[in-house]
C-alpha positions as CSV (number, residue, x, y, z in Angstrom):
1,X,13.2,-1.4,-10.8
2,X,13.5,0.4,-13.6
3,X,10.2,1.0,-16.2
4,X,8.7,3.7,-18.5
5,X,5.7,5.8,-17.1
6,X,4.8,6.3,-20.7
7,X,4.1,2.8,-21.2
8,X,0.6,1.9,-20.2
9,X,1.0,-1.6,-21.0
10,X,4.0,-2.6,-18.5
11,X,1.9,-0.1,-15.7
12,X,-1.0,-2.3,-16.6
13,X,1.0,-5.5,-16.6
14,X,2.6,-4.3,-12.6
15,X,-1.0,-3.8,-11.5
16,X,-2.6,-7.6,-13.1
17,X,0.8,-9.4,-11.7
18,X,0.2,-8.3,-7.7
19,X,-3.8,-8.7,-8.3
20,X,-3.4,-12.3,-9.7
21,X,-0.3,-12.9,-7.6
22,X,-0.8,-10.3,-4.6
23,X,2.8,-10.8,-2.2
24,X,2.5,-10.9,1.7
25,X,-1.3,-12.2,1.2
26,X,-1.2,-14.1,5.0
27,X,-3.5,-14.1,8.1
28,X,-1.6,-13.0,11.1
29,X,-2.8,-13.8,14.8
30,X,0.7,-13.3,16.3
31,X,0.2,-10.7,19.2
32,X,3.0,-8.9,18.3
33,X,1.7,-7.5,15.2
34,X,-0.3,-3.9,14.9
35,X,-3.6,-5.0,12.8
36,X,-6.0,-2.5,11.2
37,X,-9.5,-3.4,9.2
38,X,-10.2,-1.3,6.4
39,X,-13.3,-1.3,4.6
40,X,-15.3,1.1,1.9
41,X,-18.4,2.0,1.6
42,X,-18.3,2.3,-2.3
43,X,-16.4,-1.0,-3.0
44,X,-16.0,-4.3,-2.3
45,X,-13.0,-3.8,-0.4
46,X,-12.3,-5.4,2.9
47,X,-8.7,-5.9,4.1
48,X,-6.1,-6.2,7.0
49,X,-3.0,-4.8,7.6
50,X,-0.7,-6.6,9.5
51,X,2.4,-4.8,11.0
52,X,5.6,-6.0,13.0
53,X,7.6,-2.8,14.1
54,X,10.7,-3.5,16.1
55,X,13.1,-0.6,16.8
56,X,11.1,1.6,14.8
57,X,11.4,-0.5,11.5
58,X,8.9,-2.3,9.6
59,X,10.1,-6.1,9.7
60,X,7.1,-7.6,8.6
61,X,4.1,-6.2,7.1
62,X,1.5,-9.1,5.7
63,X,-2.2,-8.1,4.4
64,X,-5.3,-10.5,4.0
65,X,-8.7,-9.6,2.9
66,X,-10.8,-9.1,-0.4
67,X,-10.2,-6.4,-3.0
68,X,-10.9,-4.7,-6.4
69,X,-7.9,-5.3,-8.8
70,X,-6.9,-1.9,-7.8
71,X,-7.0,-2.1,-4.2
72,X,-5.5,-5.7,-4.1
73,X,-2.5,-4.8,-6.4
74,X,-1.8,-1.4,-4.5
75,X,-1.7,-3.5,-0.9
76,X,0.4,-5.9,-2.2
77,X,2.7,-3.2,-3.6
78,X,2.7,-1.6,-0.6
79,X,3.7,-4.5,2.0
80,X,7.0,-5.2,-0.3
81,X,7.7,-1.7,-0.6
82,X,7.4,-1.2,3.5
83,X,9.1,-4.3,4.7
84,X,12.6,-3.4,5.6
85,X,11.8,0.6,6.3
86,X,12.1,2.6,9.2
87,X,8.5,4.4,10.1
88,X,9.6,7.5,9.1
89,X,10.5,6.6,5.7
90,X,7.3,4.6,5.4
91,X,5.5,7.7,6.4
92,X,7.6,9.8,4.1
93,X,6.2,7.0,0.9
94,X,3.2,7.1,2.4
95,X,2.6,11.0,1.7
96,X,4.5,10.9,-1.8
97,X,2.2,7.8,-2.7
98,X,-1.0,10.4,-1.6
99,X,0.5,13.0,-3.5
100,X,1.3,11.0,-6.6
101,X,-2.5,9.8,-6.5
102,X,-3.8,13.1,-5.8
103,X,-1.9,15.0,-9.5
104,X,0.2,16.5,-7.1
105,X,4.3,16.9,-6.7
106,X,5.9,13.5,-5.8
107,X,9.8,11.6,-5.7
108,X,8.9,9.2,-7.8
109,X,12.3,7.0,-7.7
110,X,11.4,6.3,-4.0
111,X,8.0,4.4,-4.8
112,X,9.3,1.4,-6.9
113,X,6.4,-0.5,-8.6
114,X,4.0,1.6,-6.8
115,X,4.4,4.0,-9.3
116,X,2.2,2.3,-11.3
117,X,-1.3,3.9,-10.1
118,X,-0.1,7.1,-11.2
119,X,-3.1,7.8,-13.6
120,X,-5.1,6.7,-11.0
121,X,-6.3,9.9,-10.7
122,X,-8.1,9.9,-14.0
123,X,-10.7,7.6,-12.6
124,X,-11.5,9.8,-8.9
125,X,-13.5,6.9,-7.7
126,X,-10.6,4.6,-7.4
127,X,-8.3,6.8,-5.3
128,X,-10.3,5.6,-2.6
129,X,-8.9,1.4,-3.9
130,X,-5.4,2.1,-4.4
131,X,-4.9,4.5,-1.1
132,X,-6.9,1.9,1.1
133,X,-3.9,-0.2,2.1
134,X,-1.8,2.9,2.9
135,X,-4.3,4.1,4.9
136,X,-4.4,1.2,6.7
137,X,-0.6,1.3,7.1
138,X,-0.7,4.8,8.2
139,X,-3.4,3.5,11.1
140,X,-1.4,1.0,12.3
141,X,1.7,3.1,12.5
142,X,-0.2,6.0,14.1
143,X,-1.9,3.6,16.7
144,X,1.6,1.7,17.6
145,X,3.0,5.1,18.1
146,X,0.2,5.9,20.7
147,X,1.0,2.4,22.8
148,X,4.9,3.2,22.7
């Protein structure tokens, strides 16, 4: 996907599309799957992360929960963006998505629609929203690691 970072509008536009529409919005019980609460203290946020890792690739990852428009679009974002990657590219998006919130170095043509909550940083408070869903993939990850 191809956009212009100068254009607030179409960032703007990525970010309403996933919070109206959020992608891989399911409730998983399948025992297979690593799932990790999230919660903040600041917000109304309260999601899962649901996580299918086979062969050290992310087949499925799902999400269900309530969110800010922030956090919702951001953990929608993020399950697209995951499925179909091995764990260490996942981590690897992971820490360029942190850096990219944080004003820091990034790749940026490895983050696809993501990329749009890169002036997240103008508004401190709502790091914590759009990094809550990565955090929570980063949990699961860690923990399935730990069982392996």
């Amino acid at each position: 996907m191809s956009f212009s970072l100068d254009d607030p509008m179409i960032l703007r536009e990525i970010i309403l599309d996933h919070y109206k529409n959020p992608r891989n919005f399911a409730t998983i019980s399948d025992p297979r799957y690593r799932t990790v609460h999230m919660d903040s203290a600041s917000c109304i946020d309260d999601i899962y992360i649901h996580v299918l890792v086979e062969n050290g690739i992310i087949k499925d990852c799902k999400w269900h929960g309530t969110g800010c428009a922030i956090s919702t679009a951001s953990t929608s974002i993020l399950t697209e963006l995951m499925t179909g990657k091995s764990e260490e590219e996942a981590y690897r998006l992971m820490e360029d998505f942190h850096h990219m919130l944080m004003g820091e170095k990034y790749e940026k043509d490895e983050l696809g629609e993501a990329i749009a909550f890169i002036n997240v940083n103008r508004q401190p408070s709502r790091i914590t929203c759009a990094d809550i869903g990565w955090r929570g993939l980063k949990k699961a990850l860690d923990e399935d690691k730990k069982n392996d």
